[in-house]
VEXTI-751577 format. One record per residue: z, x, y of N, C-alpha, C in turn; residue in one letter. Coordinates in Angstrom, 3 decimals, m for minus. Atoms other than C-alpha are relative to their C-alpha. Example, Ala and Ser with C-alpha at 12.3 -4.5 7.8 and 13.67 -1.06 7.14 Angstrom:
BEGIN
0.000_0.890_m1.190_7.800_12.300_m4.500_0.000_0.900_1.200_a
m0.060_m0.820_m1.190_7.140_13.670_m1.060_0.730_m0.770_1.090_s
This chain:
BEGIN
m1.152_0.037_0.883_m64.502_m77.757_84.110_m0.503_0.041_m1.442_x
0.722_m0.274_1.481_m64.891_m76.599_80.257_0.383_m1.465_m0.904_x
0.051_0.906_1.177_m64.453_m78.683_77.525_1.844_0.338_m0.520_x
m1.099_m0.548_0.226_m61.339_m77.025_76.936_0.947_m0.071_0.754_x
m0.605_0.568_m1.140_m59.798_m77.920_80.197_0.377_m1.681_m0.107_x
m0.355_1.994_m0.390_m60.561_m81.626_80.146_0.492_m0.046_m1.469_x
m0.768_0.193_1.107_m58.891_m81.674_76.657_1.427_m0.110_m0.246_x
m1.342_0.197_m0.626_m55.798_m80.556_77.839_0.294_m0.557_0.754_x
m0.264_0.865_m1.029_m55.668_m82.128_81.166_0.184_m1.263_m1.017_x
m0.058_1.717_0.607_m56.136_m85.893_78.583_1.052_0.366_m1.040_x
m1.129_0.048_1.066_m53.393_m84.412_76.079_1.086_0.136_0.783_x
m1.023_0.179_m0.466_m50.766_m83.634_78.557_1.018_m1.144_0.416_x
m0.901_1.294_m0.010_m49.854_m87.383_79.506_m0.097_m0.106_m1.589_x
0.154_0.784_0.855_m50.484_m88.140_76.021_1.441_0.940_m0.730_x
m1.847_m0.300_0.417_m47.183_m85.565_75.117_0.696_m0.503_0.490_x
m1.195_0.773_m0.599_m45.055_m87.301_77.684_0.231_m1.024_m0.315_x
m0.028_1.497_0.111_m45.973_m90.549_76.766_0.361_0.197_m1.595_x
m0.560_0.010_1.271_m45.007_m89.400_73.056_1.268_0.133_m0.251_x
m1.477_m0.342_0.003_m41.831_m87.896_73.682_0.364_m1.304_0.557_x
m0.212_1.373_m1.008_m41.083_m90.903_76.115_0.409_m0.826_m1.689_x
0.322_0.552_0.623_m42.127_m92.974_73.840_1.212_m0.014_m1.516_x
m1.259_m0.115_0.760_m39.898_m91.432_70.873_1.445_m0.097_0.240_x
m1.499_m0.119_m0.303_m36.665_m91.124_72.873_0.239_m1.419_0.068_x
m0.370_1.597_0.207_m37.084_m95.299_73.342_0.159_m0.260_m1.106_x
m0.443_0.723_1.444_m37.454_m95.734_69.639_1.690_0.542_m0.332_x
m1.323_m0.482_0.620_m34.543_m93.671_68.946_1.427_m0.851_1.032_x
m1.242_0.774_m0.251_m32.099_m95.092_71.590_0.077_m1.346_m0.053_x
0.143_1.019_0.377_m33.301_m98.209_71.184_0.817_m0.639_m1.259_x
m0.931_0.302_1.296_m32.209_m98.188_67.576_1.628_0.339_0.002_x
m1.441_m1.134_0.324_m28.929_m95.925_68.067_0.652_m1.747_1.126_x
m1.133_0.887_m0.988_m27.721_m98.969_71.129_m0.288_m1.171_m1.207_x
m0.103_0.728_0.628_m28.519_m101.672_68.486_0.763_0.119_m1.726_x
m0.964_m0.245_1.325_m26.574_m100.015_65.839_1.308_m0.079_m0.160_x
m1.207_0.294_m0.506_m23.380_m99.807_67.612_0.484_m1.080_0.379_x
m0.073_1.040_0.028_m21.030_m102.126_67.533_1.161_m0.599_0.773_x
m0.665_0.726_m1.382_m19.671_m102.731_70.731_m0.991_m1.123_0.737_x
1.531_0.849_m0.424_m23.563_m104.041_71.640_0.672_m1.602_m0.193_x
0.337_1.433_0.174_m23.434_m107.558_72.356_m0.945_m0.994_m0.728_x
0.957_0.750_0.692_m25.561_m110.098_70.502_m1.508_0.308_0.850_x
0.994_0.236_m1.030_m27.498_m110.135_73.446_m0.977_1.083_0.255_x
0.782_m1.542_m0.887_m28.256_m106.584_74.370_m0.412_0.617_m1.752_x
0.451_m0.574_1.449_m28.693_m106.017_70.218_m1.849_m0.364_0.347_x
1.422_0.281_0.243_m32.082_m107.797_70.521_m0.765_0.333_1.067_x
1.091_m0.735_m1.283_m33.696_m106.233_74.082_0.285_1.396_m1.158_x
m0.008_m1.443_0.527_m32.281_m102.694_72.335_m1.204_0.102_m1.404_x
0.691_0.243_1.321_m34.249_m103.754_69.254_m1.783_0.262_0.750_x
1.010_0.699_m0.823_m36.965_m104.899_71.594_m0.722_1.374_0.545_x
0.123_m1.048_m0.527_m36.966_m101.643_73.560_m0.354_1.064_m1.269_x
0.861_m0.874_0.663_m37.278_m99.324_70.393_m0.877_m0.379_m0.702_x
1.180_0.547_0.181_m39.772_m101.430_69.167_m1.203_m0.030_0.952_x
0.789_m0.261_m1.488_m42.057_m100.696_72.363_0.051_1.556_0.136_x
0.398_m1.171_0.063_m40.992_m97.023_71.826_m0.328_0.458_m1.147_x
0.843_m0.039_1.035_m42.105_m96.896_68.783_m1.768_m0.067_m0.368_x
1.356_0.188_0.200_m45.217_m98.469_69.300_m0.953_0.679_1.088_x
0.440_m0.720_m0.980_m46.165_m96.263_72.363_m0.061_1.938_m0.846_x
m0.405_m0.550_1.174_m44.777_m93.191_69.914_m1.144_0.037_m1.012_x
0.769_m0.079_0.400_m47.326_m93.780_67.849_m1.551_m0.304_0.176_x
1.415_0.052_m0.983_m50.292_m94.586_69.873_m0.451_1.119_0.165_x
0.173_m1.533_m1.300_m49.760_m91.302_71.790_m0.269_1.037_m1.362_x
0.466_m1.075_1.786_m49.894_m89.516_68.181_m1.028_m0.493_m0.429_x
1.197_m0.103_0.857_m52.862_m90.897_66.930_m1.281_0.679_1.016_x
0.835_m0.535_m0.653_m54.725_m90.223_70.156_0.237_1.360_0.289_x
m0.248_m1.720_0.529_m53.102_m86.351_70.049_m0.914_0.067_m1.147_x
0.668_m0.196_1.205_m54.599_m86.469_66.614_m1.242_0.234_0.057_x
1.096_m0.255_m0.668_m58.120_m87.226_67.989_m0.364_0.504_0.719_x
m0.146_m1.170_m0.777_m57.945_m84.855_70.601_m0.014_1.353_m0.404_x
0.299_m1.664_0.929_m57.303_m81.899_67.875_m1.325_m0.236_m0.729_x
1.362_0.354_0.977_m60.199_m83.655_65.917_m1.012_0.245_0.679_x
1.201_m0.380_m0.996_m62.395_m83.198_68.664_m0.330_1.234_0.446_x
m0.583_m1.485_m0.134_m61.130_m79.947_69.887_m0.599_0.635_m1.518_x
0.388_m0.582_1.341_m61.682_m78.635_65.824_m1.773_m0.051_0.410_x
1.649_m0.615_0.223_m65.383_m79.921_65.529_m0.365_0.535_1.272_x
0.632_m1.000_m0.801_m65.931_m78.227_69.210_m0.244_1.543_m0.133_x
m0.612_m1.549_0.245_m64.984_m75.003_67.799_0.843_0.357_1.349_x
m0.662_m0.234_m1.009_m62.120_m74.906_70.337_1.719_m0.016_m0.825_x
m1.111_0.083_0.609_m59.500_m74.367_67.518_0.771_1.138_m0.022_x
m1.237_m0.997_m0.270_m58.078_m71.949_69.160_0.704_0.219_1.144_x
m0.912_0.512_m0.690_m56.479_m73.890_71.958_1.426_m0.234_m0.519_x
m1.815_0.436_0.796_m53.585_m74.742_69.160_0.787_0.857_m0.444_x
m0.865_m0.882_0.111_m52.914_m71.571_68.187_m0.405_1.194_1.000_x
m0.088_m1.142_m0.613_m53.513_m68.812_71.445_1.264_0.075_0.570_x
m1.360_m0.119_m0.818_m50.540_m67.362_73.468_0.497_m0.796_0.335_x
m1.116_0.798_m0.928_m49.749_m69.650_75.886_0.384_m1.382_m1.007_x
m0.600_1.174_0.999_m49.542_m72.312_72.808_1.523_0.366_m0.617_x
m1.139_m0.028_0.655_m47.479_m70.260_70.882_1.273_0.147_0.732_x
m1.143_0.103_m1.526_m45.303_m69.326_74.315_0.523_m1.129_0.098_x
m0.837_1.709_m0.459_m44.609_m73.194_74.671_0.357_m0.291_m0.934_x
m0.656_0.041_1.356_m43.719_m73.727_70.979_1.404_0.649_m0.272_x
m0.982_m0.797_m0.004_m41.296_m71.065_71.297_0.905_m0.260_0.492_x
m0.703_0.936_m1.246_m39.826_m72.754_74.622_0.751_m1.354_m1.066_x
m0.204_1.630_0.225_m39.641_m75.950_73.193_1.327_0.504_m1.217_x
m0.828_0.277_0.756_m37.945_m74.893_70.146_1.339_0.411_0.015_x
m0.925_m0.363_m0.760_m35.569_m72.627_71.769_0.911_m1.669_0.500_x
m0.499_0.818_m0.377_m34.699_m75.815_73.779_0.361_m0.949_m0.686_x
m0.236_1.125_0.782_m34.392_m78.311_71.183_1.160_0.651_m0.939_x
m1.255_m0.249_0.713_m31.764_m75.880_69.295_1.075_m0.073_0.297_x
m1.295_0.311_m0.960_m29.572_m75.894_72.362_0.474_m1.058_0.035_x
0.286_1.865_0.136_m30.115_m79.758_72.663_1.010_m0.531_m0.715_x
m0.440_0.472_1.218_m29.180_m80.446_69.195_1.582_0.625_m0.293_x
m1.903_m0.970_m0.415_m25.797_m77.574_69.379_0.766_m0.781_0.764_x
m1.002_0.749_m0.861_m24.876_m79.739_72.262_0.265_m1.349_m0.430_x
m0.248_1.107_0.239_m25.206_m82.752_71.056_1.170_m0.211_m1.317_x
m0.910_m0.266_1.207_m23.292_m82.041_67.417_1.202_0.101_0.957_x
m1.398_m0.409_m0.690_m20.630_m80.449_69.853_0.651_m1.548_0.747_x
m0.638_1.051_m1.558_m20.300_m83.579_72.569_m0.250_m1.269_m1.094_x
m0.613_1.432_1.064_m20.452_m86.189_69.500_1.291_0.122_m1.024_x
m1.088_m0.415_0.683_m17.634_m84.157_67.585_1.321_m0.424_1.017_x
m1.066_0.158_m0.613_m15.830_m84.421_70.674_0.479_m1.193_0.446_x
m0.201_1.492_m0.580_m16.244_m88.010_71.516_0.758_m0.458_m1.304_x
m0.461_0.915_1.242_m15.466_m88.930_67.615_1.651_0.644_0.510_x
m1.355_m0.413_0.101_m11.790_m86.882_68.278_0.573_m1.205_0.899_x
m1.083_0.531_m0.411_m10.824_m89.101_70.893_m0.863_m1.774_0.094_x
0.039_1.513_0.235_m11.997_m92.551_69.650_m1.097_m0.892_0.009_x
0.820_0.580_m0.827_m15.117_m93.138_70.985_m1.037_m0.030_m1.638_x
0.660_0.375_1.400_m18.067_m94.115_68.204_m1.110_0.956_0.584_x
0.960_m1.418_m0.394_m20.450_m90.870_68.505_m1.112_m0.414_m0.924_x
1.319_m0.226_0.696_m23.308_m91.903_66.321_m0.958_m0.730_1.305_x
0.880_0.139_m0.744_m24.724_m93.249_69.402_m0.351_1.094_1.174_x
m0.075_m1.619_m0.665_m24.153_m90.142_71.298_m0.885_0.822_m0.559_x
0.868_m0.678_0.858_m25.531_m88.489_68.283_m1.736_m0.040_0.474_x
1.911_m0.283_0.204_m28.952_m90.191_68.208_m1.091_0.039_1.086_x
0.084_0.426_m1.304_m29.135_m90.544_71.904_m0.501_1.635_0.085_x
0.255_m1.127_m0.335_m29.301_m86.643_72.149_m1.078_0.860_m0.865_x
1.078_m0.683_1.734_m31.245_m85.905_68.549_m1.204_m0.508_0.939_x
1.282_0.329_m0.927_m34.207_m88.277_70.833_m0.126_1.184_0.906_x
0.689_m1.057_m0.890_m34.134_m86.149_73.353_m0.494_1.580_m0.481_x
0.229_m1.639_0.519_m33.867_m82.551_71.301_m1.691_m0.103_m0.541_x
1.002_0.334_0.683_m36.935_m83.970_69.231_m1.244_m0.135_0.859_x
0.965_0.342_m0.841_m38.944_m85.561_72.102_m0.463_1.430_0.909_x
């Protein structure tokens, strides 16, 4: 296995566990903002994006070291060949739909009463992650 293999194979959990990781901070915060939340469930929600937060940024610093390593291997052109830019493309494709739907299905919740900024940031986590 190259050097270039086992790099990716150790960055792939380390995207899931980022995205992951971000979609807890964000709903975390979005259920402790709303204010139907109970006293009770304010401080686990707090609790919870505080844990995705701090996983969130773990998983990014060790991505970080992973390109740092990758660079001085001269393997800096794992970040930008095809199949990178192919999944970039994917992703962002998907995160425009995401974000369309989410604007749409929080416009529609605010019409009939419902409090959509948790809808909102509930779906922005996921478009992002």
């Amino acid at each position: 296995m190259t050097l270039e293999d086992q790099l990716m194979k150790r960055a792939r959990p380390l995207f899931w566990l980022n995205g992951l990781g971000f979609f807890a901070w964000q709903a975390g915060d979005g259920l402790a903002m709303v204010d139907f939340t109970s006293g009770g469930m304010t401080g686990g929600a707090l609790v919870a994006g505080g844990i995705g937060f701090g996983v969130w940024f773990v998983s990014l610093i060790l991505l970080l070291g992973l390109g740092w390593q990758a660079r001085h291997a001269g393997l800096s052109g794992i970040l930008s060949d095809e199949r990178a830019r192919h999944t970039r493309a994917r992703a962002a494709e998907a995160a425009f739909w995401i974000v369309a739907l989410s604007i749409v299905s929080s416009m529609t919740l605010a019409n009939f009463g419902f409090d959509s900024r948790l809808a909102l940031r509930l779906l922005t986590g996921i478009a992002v992650a």
